[in-house]
Backbone bond lengths (Angstrom), bond angles and torsions (degrees), N, CA, C in turn:
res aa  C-N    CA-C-N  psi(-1)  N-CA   C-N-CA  omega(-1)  CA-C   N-CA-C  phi
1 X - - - 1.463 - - 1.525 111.61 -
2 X 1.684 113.01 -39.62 1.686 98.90 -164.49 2.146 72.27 -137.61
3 X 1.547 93.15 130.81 1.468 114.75 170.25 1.404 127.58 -109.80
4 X 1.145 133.83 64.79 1.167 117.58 -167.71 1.830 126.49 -98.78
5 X 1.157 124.44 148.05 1.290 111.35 -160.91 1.645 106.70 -150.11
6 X 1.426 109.42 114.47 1.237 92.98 -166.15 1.527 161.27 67.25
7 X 1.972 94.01 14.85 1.410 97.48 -179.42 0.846 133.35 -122.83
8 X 1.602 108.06 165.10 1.620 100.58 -165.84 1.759 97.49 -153.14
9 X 1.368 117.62 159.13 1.371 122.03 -156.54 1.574 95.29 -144.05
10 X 1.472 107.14 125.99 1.556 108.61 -174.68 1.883 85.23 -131.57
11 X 1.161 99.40 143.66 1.902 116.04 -174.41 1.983 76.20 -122.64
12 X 1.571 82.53 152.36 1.551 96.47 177.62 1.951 91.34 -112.64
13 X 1.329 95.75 139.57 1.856 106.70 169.66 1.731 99.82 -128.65
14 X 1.262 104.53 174.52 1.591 129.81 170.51 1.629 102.21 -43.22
15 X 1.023 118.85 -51.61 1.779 120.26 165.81 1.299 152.93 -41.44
16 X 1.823 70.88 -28.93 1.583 89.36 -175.99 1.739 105.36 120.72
17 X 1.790 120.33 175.69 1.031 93.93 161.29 1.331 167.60 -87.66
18 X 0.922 144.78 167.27 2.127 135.36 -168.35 1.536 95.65 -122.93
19 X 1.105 98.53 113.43 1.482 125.93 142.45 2.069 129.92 -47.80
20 X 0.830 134.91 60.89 1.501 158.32 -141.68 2.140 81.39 -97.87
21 X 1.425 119.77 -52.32 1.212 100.46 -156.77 1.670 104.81 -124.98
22 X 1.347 160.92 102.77 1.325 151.27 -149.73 1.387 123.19 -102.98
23 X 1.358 137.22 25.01 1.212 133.03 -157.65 1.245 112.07 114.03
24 X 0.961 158.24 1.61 1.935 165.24 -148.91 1.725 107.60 -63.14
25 X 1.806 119.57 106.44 1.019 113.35 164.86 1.328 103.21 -99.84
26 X 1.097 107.31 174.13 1.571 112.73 -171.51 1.584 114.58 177.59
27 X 1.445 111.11 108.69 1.568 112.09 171.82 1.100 109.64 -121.71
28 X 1.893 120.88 133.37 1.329 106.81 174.62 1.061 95.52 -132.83
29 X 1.606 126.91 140.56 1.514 127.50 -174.06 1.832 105.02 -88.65
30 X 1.198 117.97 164.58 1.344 132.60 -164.64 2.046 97.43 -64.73
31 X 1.450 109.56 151.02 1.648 112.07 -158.37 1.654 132.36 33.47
32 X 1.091 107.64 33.15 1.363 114.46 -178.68 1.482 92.03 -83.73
33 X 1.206 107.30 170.65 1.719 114.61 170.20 1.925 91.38 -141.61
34 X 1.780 102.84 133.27 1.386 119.36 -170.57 1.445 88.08 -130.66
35 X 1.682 101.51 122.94 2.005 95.46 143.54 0.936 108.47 -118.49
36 X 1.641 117.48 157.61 1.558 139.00 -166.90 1.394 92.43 -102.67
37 X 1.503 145.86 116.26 1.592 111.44 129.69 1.550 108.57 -114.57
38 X 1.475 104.41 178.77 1.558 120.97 -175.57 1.519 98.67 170.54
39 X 1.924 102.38 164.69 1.387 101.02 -160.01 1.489 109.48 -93.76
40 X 1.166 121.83 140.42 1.682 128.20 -165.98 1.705 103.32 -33.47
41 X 1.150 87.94 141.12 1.902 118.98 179.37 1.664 92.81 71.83
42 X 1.189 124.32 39.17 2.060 131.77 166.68 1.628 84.98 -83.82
43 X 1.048 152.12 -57.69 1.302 160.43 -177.38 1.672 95.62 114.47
44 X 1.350 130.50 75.57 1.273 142.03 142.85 1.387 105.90 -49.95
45 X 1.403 107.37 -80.25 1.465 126.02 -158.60 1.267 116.36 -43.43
46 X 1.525 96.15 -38.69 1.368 116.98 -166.96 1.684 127.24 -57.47
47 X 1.959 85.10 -40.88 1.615 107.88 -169.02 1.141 92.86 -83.19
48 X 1.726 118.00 -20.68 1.859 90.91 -179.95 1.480 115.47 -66.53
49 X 1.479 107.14 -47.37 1.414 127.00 170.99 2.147 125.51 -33.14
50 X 1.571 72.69 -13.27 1.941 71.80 -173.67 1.852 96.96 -110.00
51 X 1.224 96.37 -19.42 1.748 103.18 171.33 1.498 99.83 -67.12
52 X 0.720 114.35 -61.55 2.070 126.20 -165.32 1.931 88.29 -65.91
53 X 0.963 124.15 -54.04 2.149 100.88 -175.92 1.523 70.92 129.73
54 X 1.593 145.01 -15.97 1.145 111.38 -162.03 1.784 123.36 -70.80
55 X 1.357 95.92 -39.32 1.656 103.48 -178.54 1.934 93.73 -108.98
56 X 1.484 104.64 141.65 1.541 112.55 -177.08 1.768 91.71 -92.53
57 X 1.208 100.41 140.91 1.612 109.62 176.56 1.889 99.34 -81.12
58 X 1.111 105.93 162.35 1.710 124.55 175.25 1.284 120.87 -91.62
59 X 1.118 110.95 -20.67 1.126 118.94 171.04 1.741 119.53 -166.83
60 X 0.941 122.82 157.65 1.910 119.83 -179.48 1.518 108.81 116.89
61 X 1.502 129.53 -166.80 0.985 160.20 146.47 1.538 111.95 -83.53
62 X 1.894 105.35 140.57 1.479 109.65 165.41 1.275 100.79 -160.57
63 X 1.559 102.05 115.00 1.779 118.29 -163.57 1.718 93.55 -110.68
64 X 1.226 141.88 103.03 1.399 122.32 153.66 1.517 116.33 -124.51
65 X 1.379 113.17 157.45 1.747 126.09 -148.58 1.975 104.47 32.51
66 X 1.338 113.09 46.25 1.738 81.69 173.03 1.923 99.67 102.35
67 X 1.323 113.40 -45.74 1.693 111.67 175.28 0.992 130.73 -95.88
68 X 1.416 96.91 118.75 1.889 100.24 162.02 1.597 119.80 -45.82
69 X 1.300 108.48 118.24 1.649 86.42 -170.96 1.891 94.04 -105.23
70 X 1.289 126.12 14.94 1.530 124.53 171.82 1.571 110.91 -54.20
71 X 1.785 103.98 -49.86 1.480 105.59 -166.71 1.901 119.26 -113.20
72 X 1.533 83.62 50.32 1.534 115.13 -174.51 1.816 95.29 -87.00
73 X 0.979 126.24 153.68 1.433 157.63 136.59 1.289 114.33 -58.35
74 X 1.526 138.99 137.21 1.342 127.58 170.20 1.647 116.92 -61.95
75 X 1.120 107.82 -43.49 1.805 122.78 165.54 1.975 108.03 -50.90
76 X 1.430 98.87 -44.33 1.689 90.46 175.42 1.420 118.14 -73.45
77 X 1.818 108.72 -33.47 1.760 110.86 -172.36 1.701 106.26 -63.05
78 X 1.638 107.72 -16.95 1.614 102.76 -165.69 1.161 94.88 -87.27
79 X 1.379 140.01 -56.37 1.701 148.27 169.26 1.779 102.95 -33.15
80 X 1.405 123.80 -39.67 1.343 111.65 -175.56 1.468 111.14 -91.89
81 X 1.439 114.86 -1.62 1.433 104.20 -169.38 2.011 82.71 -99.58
82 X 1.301 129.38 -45.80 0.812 152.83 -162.41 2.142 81.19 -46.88
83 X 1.380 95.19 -59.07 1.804 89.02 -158.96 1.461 110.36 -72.24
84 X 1.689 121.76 -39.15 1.134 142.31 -174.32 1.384 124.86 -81.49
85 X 1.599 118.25 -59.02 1.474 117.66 -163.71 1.694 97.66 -106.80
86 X 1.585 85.41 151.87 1.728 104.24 155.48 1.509 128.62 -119.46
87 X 1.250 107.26 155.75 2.129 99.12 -154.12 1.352 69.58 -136.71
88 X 2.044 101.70 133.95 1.418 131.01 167.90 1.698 99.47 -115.45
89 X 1.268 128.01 87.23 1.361 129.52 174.03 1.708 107.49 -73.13
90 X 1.660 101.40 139.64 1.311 110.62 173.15 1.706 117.39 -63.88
91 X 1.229 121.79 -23.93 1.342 124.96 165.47 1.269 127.75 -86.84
92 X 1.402 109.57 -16.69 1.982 121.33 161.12 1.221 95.43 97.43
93 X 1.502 139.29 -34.93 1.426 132.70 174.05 1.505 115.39 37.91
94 X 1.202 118.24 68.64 1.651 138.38 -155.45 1.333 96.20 -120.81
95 X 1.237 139.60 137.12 1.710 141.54 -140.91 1.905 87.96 -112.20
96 X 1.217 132.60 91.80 1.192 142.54 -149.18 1.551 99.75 -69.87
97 X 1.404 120.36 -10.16 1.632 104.24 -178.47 1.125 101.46 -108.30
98 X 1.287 137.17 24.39 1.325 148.48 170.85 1.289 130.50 -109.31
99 X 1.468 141.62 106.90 1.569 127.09 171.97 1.385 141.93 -44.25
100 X 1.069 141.36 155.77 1.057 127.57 -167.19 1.433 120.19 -32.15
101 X 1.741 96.56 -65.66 1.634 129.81 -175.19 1.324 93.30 -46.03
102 X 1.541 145.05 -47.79 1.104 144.28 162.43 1.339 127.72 -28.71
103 X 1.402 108.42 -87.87 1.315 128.46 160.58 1.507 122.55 -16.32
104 X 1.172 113.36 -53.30 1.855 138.98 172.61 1.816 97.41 -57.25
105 X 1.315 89.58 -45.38 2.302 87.10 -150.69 1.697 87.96 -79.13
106 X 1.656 114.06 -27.78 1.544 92.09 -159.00 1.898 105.35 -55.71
107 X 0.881 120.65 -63.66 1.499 117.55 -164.75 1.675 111.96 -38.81
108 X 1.640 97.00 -29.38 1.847 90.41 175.89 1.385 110.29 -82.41
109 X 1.163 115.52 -34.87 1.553 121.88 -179.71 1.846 103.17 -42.91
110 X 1.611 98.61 -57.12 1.452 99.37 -175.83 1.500 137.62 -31.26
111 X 1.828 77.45 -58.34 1.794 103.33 160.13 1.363 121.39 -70.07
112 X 1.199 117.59 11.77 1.717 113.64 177.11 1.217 127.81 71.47
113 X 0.804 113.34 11.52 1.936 132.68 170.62 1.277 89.93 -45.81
114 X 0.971 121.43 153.32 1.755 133.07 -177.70 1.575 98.54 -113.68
115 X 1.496 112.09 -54.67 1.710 128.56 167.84 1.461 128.12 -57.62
116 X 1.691 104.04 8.41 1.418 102.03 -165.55 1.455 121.41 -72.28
117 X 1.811 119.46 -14.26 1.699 94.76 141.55 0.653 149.65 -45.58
118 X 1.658 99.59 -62.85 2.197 124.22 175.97 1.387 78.60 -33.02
119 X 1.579 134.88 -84.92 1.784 139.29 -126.84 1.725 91.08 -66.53
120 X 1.128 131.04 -28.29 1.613 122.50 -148.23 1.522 79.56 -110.50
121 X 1.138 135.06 -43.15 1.554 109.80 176.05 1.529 132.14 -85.60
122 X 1.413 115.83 18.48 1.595 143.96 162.25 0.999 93.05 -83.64
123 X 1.541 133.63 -72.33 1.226 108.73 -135.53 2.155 89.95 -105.33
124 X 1.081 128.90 1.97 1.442 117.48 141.13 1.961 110.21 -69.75
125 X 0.794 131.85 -45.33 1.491 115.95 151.29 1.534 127.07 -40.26
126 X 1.119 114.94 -44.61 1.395 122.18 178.29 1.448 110.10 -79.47
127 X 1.237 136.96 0.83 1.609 152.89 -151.59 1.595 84.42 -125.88
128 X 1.084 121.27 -44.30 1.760 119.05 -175.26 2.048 92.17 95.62
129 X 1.455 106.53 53.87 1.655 83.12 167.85 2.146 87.12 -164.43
130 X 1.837 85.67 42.06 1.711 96.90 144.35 1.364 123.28 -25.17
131 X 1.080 111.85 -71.74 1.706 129.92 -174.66 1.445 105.96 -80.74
132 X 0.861 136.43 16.17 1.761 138.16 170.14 1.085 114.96 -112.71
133 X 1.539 138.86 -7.63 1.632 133.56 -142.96 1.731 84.86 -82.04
134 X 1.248 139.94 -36.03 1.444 131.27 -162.86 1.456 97.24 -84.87
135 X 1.321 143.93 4.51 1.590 136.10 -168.87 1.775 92.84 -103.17
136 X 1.256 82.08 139.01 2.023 104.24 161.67 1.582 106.85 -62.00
137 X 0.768 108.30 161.04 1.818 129.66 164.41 1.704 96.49 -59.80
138 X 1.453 141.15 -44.33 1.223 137.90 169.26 1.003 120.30 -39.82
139 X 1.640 107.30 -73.30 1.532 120.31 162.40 1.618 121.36 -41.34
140 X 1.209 124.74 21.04 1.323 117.96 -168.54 1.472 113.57 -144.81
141 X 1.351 126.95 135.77 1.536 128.84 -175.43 1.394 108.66 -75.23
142 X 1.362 126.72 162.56 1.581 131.84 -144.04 1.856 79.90 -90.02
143 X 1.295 141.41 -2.36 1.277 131.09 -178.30 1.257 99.62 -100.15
144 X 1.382 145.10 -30.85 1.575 144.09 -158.14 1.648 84.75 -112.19
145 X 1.388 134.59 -43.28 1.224 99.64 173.99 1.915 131.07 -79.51
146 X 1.582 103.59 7.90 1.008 99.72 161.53 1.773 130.20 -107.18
147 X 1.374 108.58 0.39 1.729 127.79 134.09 1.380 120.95 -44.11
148 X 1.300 105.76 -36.60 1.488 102.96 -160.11 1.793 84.60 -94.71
149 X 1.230 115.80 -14.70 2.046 111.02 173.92 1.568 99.72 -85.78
150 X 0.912 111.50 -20.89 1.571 105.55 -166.91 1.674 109.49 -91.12
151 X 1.165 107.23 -36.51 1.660 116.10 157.94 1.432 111.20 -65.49
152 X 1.479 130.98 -43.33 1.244 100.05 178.11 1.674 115.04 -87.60
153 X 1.013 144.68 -0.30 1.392 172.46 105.55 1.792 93.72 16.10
154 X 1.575 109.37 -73.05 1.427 117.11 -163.14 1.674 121.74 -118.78
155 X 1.880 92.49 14.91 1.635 101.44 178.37 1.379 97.23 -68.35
156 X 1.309 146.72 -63.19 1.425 138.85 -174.60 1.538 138.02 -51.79
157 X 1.682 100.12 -8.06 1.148 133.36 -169.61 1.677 101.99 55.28
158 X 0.672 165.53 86.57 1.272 177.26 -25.11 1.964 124.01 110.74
159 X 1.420 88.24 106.80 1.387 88.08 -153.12 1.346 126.83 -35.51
160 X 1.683 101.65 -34.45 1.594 107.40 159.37 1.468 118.54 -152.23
161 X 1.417 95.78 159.48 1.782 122.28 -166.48 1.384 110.26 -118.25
162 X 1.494 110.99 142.57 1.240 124.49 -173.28 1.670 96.15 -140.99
163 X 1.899 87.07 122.80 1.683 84.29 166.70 1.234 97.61 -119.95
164 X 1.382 128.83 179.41 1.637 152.10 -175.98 1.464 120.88 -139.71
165 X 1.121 108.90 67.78 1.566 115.47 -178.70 1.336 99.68 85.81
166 X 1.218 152.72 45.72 1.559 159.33 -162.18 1.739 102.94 -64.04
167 X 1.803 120.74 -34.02 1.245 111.75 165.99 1.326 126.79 -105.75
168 X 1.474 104.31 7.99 1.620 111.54 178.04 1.249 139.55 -18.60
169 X 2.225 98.88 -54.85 1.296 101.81 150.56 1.124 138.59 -119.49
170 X 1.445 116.02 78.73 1.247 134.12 -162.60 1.418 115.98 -150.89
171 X 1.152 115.18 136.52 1.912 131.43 -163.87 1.784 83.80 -69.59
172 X 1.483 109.19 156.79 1.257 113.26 160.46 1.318 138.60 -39.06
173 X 0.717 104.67 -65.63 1.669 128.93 173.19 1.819 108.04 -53.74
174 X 1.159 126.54 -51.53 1.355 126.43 168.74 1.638 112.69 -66.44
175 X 1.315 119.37 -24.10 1.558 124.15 -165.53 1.483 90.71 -101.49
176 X 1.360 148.81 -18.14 0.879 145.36 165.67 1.815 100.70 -68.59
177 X 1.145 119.61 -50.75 1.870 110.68 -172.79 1.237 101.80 -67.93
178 X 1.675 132.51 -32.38 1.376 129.16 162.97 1.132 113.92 -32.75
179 X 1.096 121.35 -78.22 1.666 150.24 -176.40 1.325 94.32 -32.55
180 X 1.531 118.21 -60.53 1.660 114.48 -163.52 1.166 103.81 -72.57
181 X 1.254 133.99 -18.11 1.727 113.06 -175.00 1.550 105.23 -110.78
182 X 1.485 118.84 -0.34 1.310 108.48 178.62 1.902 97.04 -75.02
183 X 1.591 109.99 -29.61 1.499 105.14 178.76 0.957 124.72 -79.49
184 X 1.692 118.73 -19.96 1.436 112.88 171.54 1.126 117.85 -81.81
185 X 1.553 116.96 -25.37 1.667 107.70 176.51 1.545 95.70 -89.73
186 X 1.325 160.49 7.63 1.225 143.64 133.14 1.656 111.25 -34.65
187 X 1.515 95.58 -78.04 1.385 110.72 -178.67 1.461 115.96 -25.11
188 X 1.307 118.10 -46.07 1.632 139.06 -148.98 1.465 110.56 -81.71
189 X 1.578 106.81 -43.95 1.422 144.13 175.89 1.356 114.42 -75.69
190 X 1.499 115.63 -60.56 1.407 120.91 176.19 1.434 108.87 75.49
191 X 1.543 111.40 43.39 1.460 142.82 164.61 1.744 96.59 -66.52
192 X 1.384 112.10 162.86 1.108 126.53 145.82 1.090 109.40 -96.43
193 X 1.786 123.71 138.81 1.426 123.53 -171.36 1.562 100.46 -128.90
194 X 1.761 114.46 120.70 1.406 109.01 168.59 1.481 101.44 -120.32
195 X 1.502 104.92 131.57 2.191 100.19 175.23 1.528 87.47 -139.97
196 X 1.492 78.68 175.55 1.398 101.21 -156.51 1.612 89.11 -119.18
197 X 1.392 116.09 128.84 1.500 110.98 -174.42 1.759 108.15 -138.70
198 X 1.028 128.15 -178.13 1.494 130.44 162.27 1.578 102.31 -131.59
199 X 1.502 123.10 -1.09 1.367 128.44 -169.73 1.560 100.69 -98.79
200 X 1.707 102.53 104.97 1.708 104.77 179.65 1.622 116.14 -61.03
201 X 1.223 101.52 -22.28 1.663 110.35 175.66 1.396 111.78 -65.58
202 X 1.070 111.45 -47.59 1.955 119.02 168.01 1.938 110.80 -42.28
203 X 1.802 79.39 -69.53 1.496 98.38 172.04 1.662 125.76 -21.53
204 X 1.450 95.20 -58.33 1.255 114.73 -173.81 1.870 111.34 -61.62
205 X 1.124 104.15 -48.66 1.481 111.12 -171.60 1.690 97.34 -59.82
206 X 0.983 126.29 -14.95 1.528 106.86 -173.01 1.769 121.28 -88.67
207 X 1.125 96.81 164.88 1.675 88.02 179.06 1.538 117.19 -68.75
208 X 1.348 116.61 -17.29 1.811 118.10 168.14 1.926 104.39 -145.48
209 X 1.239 81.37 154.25 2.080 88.61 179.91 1.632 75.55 -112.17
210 X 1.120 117.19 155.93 1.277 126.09 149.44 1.760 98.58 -131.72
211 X 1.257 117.37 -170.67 1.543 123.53 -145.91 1.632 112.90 -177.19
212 X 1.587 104.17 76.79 1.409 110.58 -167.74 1.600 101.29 -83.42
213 X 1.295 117.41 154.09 1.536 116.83 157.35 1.757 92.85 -155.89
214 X 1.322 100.30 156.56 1.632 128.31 179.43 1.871 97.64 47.75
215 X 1.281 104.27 44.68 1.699 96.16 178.84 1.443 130.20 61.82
216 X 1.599 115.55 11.79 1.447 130.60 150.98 1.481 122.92 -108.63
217 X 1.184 132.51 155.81 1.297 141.66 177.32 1.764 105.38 -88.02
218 X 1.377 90.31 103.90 1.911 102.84 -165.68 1.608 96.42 -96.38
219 X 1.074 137.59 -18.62 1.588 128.69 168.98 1.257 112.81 -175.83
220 X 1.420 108.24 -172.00 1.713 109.68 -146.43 1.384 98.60 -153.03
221 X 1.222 132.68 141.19 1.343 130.24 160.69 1.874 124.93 -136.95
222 X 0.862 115.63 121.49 1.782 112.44 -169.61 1.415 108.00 -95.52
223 X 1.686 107.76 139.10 1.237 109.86 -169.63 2.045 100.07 -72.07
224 X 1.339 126.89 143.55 1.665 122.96 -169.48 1.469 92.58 -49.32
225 X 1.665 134.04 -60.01 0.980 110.65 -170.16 1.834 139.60 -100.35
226 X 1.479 85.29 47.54 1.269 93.61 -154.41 1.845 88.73 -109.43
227 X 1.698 105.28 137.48 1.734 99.16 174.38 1.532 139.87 -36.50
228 X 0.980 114.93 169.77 1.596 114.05 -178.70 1.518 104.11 -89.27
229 X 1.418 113.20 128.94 1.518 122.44 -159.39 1.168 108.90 -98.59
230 X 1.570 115.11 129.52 1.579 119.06 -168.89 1.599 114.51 -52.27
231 X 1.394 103.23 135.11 1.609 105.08 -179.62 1.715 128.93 -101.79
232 X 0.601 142.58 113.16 1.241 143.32 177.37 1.664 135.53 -41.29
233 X 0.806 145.84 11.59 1.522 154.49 -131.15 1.833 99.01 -28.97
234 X 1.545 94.72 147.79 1.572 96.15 178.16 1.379 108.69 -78.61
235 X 1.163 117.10 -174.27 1.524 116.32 -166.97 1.569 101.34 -89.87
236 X 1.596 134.64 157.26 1.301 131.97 -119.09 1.448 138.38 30.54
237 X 1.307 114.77 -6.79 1.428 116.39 -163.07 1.314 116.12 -65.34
């Protein structure tokens, strides 16, 4: 599902340049579930950002579902994220003049779904916020409006999802019911799921922790019962 080979992403500032990405391999096979953590400015955010088409890497390989996304078009990276990926933002980024049921259907609408109510009010049913589909993002607590991101996230089923701190802002107890339905609708879907967390308890539930710092992938850990994760061979191997 996510290929990465060799990359690394340097942004130029007033300083001179910054190094953001150092070499990054990375294979993840199709429904795996990966969390990233590392300590702020490790370039988490970053690596999600080059998975999704949002930030272009400087150099490397970037294969996801099957596409090179290097020799993408900005008009093509939006059409492939549009068909393929789902984005769980830590701020919920929910289009505020829109209702839930809204919010959910636009991304299918985009894609031309004809059913994109029926689909966006299943899986806000399946989110547990039946009785909410007519409420704004206002009308809604920072836990139901991030149900209502996580449903539209995995209404298309989308081969894979990327969240970024998905309970960031959220009390324990509410980021914990997050957590449980982002895995059951993984499970359900059979998405590949990569987030970005600082919560070792999250961490833990996945089939690998990995553990970036200074923009390399410094270690790895596999959940015991979680598959054996595709390997890469180094070059001659």
């Amino acid at each position: 599902m996510v290929d990465l080979a060799g990359v690394t992403l340097t942004l130029e500032s007033a300083a001179g340049a910054v190094n953001i990405l150092r070499g990054v391999d990375l294979a993840i096979p199709r429904g795996q579930t990966v969390a990233v953590t590392g300590p702020s400015g490790s370039g988490k955010s970053t690596l999600l950002s080059v998975i999704a088409g949002l930030e272009r890497a400087t150099s490397g390989s970037v294969v996801v579902a099957g596409q090179d996304l290097n020799g993408l078009s900005e008009d093509a990276l939006a059409l492939f994220r549009r068909r393929a990926i789902g984005i769980v933002f830590q701020s919920f980024h929910l289009i505020p003049t829109m209702t839930a049921l809204e919010n959910v259907a636009v991304p299918l609408e985009l894609a031309g779904r004809r059913d994109a109510l029926e689909v966006a009010r299943a899986a806000l049913e399946a989110a547990g916020l039946g009785e909410r589909v007519g409420h704004y993002p206002a009308q809604l607590s920072g836990g139901e409006q991030q149900r209502v991101a996580v449903a539209r996230a995995f209404a298309a089923e989308p081969p894979l999802v990327l969240a970024d701190e998905p309970t960031g802002n959220l009390d324990s107890r509410t980021g914990a019911a997050i957590v449980a339905l982002m895995f059951d609708t993984q499970q359900r879907v059979g998405s590949t799921l990569l987030l970005i967390t600082h919560d070792e308890g999250i961490a833990a539930r996945c089939d690998r922790h990995l553990r970036i710092e200074d923009g390399r992938i410094e270690g790895e850990r596999l959940r015991p019962s979680s598959p054996v994760r595709e390997v890469r061979a180094a070059p001659g191997e």
